[in-house]
The first five atom37 places (N, CA, C, CB, O) and aatype in JSON, in Angstrom:
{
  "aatype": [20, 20, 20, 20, 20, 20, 20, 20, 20, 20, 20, 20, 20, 20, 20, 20, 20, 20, 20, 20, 20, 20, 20, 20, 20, 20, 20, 20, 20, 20, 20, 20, 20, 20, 20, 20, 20, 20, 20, 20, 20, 20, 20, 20, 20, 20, 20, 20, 20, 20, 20, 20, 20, 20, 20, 20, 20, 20, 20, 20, 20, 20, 20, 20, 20, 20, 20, 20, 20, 20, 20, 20, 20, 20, 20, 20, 20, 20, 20, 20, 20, 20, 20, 20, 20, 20, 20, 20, 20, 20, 20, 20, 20, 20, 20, 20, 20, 20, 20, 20, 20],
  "atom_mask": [
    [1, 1, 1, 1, 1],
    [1, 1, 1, 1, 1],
    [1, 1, 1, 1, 1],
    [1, 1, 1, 1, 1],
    [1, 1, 1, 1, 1],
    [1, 1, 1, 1, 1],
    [1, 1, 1, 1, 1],
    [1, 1, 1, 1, 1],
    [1, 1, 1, 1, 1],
    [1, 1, 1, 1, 1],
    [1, 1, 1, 1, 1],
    [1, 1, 1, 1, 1],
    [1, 1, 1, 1, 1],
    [1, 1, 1, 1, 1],
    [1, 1, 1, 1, 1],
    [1, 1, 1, 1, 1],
    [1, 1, 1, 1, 1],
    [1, 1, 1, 1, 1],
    [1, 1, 1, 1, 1],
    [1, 1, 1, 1, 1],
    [1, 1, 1, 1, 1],
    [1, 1, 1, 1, 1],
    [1, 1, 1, 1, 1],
    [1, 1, 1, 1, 1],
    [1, 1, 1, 1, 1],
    [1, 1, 1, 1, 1],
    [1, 1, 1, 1, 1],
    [1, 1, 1, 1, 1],
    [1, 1, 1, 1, 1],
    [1, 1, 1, 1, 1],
    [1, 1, 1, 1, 1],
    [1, 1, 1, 1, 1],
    [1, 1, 1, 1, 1],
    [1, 1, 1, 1, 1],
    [1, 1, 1, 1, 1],
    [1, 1, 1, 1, 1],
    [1, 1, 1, 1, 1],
    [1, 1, 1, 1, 1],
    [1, 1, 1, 1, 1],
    [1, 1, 1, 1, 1],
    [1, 1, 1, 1, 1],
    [1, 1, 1, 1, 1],
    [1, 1, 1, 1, 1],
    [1, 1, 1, 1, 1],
    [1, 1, 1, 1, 1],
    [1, 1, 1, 1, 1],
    [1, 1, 1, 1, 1],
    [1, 1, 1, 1, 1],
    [1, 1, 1, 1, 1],
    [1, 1, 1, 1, 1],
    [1, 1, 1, 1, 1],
    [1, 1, 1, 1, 1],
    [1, 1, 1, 1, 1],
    [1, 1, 1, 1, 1],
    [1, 1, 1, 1, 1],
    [1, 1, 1, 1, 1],
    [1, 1, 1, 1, 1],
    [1, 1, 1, 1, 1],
    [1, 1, 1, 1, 1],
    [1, 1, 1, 1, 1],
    [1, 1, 1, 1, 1],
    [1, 1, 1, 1, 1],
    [1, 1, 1, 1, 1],
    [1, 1, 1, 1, 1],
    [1, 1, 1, 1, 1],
    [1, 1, 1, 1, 1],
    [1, 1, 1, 1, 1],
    [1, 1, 1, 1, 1],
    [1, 1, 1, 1, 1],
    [1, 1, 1, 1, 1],
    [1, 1, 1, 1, 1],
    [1, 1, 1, 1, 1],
    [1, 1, 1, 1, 1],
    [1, 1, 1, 1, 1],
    [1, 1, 1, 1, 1],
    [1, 1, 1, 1, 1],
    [1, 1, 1, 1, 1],
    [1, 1, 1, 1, 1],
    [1, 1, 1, 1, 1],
    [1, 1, 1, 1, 1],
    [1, 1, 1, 1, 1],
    [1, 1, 1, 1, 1],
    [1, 1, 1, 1, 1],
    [1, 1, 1, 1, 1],
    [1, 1, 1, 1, 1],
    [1, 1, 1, 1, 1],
    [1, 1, 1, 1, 1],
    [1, 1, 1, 1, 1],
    [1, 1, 1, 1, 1],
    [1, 1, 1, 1, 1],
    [1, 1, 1, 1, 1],
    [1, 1, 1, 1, 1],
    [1, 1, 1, 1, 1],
    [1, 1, 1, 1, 1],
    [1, 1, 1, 1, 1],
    [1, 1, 1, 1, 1],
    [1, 1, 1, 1, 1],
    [1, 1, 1, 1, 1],
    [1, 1, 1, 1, 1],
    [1, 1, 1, 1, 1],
    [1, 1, 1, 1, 1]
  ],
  "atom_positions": [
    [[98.66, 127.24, 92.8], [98.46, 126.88, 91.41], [98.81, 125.41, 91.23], [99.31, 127.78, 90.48], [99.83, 125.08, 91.83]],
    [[98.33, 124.63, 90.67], [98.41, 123.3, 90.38], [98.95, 123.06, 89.37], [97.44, 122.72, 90.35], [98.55, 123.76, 88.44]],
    [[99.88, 122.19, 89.09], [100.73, 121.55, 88.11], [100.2, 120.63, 87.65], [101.85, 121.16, 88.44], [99.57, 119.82, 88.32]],
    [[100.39, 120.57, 86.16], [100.35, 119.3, 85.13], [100.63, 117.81, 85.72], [101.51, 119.53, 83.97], [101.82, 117.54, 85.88]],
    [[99.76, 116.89, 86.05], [100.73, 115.6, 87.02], [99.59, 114.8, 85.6], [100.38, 115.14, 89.64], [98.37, 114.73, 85.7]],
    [[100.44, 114.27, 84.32], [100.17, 113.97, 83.69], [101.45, 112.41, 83.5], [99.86, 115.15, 82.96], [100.99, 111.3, 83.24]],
    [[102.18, 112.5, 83.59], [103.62, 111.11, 84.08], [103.44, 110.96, 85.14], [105.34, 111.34, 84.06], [102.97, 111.67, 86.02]],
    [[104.04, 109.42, 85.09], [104.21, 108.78, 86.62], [105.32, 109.91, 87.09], [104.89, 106.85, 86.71], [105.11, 110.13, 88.28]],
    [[106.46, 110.75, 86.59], [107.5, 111.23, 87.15], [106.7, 112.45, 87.59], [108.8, 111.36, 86.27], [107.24, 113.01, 88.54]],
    [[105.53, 113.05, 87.17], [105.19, 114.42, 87.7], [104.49, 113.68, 89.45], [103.74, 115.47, 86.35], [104.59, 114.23, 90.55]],
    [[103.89, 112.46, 89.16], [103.21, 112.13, 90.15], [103.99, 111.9, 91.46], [102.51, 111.09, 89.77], [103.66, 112.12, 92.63]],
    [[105.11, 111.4, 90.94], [106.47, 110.98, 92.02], [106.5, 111.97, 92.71], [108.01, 110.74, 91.49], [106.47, 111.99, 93.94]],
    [[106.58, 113.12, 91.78], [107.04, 114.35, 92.05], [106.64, 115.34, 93.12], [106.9, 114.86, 91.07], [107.28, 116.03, 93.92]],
    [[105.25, 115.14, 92.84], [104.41, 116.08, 93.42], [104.36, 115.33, 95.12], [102.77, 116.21, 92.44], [104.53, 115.85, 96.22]],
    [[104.05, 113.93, 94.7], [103.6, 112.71, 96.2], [104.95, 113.5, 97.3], [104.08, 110.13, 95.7], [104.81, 113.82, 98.48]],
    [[106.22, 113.67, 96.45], [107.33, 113.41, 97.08], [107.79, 115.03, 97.6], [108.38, 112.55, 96.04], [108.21, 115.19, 98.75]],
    [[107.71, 115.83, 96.94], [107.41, 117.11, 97.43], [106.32, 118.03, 98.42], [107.35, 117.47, 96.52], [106.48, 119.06, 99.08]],
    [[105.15, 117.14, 98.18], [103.98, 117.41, 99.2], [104.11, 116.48, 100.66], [102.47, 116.98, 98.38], [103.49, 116.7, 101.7]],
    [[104.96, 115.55, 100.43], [105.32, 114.49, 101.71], [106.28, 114.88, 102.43], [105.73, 113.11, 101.39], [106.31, 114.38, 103.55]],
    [[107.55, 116.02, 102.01], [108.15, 116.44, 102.61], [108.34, 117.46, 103.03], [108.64, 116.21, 102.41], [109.26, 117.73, 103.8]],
    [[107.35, 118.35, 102.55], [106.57, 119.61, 103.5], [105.8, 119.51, 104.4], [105.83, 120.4, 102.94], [105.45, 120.46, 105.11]],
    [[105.35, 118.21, 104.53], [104.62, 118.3, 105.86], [105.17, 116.98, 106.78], [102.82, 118.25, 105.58], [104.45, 116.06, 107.15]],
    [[106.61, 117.1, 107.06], [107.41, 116.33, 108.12], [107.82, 115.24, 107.28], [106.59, 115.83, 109.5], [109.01, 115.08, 107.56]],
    [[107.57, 114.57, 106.58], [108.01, 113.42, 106.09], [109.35, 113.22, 106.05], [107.57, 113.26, 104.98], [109.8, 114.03, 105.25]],
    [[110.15, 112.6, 106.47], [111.69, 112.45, 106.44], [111.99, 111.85, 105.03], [112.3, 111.44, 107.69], [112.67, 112.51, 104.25]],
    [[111.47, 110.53, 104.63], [111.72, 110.47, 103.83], [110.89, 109.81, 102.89], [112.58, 110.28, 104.01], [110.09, 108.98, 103.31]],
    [[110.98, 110.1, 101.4], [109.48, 109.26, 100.44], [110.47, 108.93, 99.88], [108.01, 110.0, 99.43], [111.62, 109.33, 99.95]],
    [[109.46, 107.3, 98.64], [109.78, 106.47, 97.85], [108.44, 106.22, 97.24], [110.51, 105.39, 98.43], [107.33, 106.51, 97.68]],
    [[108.8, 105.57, 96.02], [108.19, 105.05, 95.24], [108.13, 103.74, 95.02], [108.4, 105.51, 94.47], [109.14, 103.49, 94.37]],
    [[107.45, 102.65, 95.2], [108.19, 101.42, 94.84], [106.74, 100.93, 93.84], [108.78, 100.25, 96.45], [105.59, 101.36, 93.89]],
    [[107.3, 99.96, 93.02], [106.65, 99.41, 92.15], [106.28, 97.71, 92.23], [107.37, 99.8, 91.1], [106.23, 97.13, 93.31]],
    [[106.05, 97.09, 91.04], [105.4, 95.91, 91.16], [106.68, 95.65, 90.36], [103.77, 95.6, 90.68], [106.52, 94.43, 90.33]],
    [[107.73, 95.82, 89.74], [108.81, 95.43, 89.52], [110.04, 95.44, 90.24], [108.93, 95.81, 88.71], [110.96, 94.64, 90.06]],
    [[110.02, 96.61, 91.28], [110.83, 96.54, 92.22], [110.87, 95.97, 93.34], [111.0, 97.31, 92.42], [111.89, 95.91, 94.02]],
    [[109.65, 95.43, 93.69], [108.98, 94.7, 94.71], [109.11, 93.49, 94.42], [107.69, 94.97, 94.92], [109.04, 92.8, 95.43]],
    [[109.37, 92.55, 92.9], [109.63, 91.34, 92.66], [110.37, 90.81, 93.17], [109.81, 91.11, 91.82], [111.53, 91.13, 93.41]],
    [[109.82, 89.92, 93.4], [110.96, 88.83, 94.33], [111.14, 88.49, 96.27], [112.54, 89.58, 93.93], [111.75, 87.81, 97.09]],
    [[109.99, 89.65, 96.1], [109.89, 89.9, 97.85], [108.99, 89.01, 98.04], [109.39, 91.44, 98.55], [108.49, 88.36, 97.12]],
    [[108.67, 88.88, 99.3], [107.43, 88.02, 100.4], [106.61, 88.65, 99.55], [107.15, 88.34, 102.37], [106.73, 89.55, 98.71]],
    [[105.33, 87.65, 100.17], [104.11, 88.17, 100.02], [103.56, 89.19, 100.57], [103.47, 87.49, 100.2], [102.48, 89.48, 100.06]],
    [[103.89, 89.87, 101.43], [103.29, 91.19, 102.1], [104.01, 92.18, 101.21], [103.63, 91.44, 103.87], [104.07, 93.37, 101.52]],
    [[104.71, 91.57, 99.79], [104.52, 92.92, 99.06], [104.01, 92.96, 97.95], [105.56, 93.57, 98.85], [104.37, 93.53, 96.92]],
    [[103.34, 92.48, 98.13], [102.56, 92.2, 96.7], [101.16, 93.29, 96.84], [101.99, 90.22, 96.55], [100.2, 93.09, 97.57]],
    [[101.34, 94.42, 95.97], [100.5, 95.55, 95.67], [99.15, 95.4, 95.55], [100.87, 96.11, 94.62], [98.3, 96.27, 95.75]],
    [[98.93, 93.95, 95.1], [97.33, 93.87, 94.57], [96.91, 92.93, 95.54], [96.98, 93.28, 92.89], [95.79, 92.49, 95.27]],
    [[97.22, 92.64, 96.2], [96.51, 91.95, 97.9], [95.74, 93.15, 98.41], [97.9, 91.46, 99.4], [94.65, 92.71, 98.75]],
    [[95.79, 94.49, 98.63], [95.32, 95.53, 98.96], [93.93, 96.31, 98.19], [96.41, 96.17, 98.93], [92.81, 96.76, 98.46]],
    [[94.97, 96.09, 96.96], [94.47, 96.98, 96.17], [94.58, 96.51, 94.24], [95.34, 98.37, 96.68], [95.4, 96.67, 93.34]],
    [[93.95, 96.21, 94.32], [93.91, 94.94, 93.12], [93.66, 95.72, 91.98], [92.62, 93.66, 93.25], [92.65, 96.4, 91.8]],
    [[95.0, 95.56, 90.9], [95.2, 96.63, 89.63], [96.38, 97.35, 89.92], [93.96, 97.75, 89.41], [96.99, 97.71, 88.91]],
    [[96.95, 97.72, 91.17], [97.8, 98.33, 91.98], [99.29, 98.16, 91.11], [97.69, 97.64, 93.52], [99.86, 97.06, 91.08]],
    [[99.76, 99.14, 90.53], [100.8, 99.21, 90.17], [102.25, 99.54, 90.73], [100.52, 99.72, 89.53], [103.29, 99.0, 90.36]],
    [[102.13, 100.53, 91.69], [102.99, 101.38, 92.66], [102.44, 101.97, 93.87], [103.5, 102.46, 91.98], [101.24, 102.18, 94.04]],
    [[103.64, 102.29, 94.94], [102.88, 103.04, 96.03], [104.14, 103.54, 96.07], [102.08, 102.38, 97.4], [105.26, 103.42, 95.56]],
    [[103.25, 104.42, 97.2], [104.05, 105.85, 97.91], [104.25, 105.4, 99.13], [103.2, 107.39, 98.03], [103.36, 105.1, 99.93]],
    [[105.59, 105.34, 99.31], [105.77, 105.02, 101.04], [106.51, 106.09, 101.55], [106.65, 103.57, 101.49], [107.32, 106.76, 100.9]],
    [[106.26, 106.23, 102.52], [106.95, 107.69, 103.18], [107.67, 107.48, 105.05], [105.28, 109.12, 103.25], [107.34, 106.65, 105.9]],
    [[108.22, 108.08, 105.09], [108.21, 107.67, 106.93], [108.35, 109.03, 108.18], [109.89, 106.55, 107.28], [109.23, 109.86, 107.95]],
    [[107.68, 109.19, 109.19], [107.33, 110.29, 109.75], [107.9, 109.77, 110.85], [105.95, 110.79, 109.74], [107.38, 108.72, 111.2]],
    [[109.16, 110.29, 111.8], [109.55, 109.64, 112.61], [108.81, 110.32, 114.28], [111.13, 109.62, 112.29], [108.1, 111.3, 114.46]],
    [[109.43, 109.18, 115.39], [108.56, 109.5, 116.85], [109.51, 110.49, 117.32], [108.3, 108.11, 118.1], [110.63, 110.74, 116.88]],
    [[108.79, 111.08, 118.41], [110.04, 111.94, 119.13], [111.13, 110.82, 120.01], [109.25, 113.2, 120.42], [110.86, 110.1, 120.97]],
    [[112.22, 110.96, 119.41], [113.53, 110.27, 120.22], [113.51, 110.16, 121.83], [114.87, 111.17, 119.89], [113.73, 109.09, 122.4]],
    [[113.25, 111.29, 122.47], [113.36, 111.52, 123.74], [112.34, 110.62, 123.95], [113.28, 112.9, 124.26], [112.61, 109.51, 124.41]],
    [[111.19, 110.94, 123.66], [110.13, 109.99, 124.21], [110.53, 108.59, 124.17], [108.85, 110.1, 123.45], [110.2, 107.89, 125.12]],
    [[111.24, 108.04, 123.12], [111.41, 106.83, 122.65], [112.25, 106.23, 124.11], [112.25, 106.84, 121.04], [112.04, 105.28, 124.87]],
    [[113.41, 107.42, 124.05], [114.52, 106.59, 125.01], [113.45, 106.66, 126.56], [116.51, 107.66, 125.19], [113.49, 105.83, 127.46]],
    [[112.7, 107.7, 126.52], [112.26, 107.91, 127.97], [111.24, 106.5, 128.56], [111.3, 109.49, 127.98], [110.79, 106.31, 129.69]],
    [[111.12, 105.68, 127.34], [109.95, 104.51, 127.3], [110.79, 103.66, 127.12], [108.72, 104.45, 126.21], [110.36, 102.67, 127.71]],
    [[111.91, 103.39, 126.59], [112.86, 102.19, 126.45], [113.27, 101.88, 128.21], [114.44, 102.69, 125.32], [113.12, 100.85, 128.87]],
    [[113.86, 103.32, 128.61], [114.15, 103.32, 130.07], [113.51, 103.04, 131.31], [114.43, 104.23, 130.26], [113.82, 103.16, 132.5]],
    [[112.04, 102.44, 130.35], [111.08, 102.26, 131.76], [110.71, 104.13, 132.0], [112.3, 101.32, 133.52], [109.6, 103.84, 132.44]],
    [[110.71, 104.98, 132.03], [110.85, 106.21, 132.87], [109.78, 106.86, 132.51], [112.07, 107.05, 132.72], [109.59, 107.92, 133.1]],
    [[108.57, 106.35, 131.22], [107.83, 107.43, 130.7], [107.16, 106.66, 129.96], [108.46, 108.58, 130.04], [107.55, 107.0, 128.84]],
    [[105.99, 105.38, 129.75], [105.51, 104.91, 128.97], [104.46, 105.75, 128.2], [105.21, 103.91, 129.47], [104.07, 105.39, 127.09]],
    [[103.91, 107.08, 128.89], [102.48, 107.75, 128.18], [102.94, 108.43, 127.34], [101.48, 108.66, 128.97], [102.34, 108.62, 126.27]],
    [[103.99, 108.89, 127.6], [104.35, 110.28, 126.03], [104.53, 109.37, 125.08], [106.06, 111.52, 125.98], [103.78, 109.4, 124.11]],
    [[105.53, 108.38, 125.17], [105.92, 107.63, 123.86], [104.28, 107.21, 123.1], [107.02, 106.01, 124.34], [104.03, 107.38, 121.91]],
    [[103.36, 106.66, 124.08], [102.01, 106.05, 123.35], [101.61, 107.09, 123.1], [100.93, 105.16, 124.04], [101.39, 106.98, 121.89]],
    [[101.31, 108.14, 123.38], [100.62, 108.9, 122.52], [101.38, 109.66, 121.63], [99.84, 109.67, 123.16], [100.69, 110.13, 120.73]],
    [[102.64, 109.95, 121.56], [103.03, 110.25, 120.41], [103.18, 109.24, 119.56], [104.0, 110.87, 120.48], [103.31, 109.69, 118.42]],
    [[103.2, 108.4, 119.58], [102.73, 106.68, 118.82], [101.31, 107.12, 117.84], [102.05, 105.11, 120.46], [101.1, 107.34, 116.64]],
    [[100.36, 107.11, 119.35], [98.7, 107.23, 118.72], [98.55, 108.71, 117.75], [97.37, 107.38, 120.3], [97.46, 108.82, 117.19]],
    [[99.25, 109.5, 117.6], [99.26, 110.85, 117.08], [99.84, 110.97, 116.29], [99.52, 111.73, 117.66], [99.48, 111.78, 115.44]],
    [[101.03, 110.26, 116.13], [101.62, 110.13, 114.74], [101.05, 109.26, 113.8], [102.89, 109.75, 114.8], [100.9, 109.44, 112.59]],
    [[100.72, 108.21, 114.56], [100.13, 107.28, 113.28], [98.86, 107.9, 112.92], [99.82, 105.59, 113.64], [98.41, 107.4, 111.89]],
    [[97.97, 109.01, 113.51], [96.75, 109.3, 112.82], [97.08, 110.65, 111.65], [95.54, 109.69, 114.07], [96.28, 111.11, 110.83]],
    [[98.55, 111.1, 111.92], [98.95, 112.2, 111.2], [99.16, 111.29, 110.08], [100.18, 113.15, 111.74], [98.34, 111.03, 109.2]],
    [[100.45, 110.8, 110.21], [100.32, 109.93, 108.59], [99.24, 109.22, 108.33], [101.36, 108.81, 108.31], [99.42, 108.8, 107.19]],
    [[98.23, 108.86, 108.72], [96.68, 107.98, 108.24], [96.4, 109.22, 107.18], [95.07, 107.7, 109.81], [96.2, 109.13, 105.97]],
    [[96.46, 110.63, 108.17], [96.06, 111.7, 107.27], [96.52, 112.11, 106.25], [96.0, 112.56, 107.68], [95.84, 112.62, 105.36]],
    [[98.35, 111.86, 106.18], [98.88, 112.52, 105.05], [99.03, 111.42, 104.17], [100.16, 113.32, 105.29], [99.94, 111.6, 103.35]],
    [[98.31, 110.14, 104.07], [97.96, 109.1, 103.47], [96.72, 108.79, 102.1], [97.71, 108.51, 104.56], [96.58, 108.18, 101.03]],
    [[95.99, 109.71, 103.07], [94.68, 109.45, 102.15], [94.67, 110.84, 101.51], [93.1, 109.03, 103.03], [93.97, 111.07, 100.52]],
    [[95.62, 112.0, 102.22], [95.76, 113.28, 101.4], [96.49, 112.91, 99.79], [96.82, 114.43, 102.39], [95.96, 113.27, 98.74]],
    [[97.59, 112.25, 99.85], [98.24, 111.89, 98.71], [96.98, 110.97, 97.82], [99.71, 111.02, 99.15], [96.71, 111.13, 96.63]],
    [[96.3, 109.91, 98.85], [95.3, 108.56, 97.73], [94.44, 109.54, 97.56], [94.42, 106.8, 98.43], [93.61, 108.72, 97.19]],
    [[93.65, 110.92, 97.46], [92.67, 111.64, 97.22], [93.43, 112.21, 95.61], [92.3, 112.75, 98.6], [92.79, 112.18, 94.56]],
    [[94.15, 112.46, 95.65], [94.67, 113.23, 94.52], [95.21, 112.56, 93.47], [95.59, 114.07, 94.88], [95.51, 113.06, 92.39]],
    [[95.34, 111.32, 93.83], [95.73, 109.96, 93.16], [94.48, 109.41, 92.31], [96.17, 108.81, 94.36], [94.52, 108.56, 91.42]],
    [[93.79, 109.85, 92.62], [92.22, 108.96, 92.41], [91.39, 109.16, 91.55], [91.31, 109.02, 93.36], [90.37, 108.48, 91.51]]
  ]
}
């Protein structure tokens, strides 16, 4: 059943509850006021022009793999759990910008 996402707080809501059912460690919200004062790579409307806020989220790698590739001992697991994670969040990316839209 679908909920009312009529406020930015239902929208938070929903982004931030649907991001952490499917692995997300952790979501945020950041804005064009909270972002003031930063570099230019945060400026919302370089992207996406009108852009008020985004959803940032973070999906972490498997550790083992990480250390097993730091150690020299295993460079392929770490890359492809690299290449596989980043196409999971690509996915749970445009799942959130579809419903946004």
């Amino acid at each position: 059943m679908y909920r009312s996402l009529e406020t930015p707080k239902d929208w938070t809501e929903f982004a931030t509850e649907s991001l952490l059912t499917q692995e997300a460690k952790i979501v945020g919200v950041s804005t064009k006021e909270t972002l003031s004062g930063g570099p230019p790579s945060t400026d919302l409307e370089y992207v996406l022009p009108g852009a008020r806020s985004a959803v940032t989220f973070a999906v972490p790698f498997d550790q083992e793999k990480i250390e097993r590739y730091l150690s020299k001992r295993d460079h392929a697991s770490h890359q492809n759990d690299n290449f596989h994670t980043n196409i999971y969040v690509s996915g749970l990316a445009q799942q959130i910008a579809t419903f946004m839209d």
